[in-house]
C-alpha positions, 0 to 999 in steps of 0.5 A: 870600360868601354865607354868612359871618355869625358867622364870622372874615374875614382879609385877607392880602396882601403889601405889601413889594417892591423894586418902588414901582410892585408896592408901590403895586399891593398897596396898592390891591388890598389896599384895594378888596378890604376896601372890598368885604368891608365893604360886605357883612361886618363887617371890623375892619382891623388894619394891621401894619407 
Protein backbone atom coordinates (compact mmCIF):
# COMPACT_ATOMS: atom_id res chain seq x y z
CA UNK A 1 0.00 0.00 0.00
CA UNK A 2 2.55 2.23 -0.90
CA UNK A 3 1.22 4.33 -3.10
CA UNK A 4 -2.70 4.95 -2.59
CA UNK A 5 -3.24 8.68 -1.94
CA UNK A 6 -6.35 9.80 -4.47
CA UNK A 7 -7.37 6.46 -5.01
CA UNK A 8 -10.65 4.60 -3.94
CA UNK A 9 -10.26 1.41 -1.40
CA UNK A 10 -13.18 -1.26 -1.28
CA UNK A 11 -13.46 -3.81 1.50
CA UNK A 12 -15.06 -6.72 0.70
CA UNK A 13 -15.47 -9.49 2.32
CA UNK A 14 -18.38 -12.23 3.08
CA UNK A 15 -20.15 -12.41 6.52
CA UNK A 16 -22.96 -14.50 5.87
CA UNK A 17 -22.64 -18.56 6.77
CA UNK A 18 -24.35 -21.31 8.52
CA UNK A 19 -21.52 -21.64 10.75
CA UNK A 20 -21.46 -18.96 14.11
CA UNK A 21 -18.16 -19.57 14.71
CA UNK A 22 -17.10 -19.06 10.46
CA UNK A 23 -19.25 -15.84 10.96
CA UNK A 24 -17.58 -14.48 13.83
CA UNK A 25 -14.13 -15.25 12.11
CA UNK A 26 -15.27 -13.01 9.13
CA UNK A 27 -16.19 -10.41 11.44
CA UNK A 28 -13.13 -10.18 13.09
CA UNK A 29 -10.90 -10.50 9.96
CA UNK A 30 -13.11 -7.94 8.36
CA UNK A 31 -12.36 -5.45 11.44
CA UNK A 32 -8.61 -5.70 11.74
CA UNK A 33 -8.26 -5.52 8.01
CA UNK A 34 -9.88 -1.85 8.22
CA UNK A 35 -8.46 -1.28 11.34
CA UNK A 36 -5.07 -1.55 9.26
CA UNK A 37 -6.21 0.21 6.02
CA UNK A 38 -7.17 3.42 8.51
CA UNK A 39 -4.17 3.88 10.06
CA UNK A 40 -2.32 4.50 6.80
CA UNK A 41 -5.55 5.47 4.24
CA UNK A 42 -8.55 7.52 4.63
CA UNK A 43 -11.30 4.62 4.82
CA UNK A 44 -14.97 5.76 4.98
CA UNK A 45 -16.85 2.43 6.30
CA UNK A 46 -20.07 1.48 4.62
CA UNK A 47 -21.97 -1.44 6.32
CA UNK A 48 -24.35 -3.35 4.28
CA UNK A 49 -26.70 -5.52 5.56
Amino acid sequence: MSNVQGKKICLALPYSHPDPYIREMRYRTATSIAASLMKRVILHPIKKS
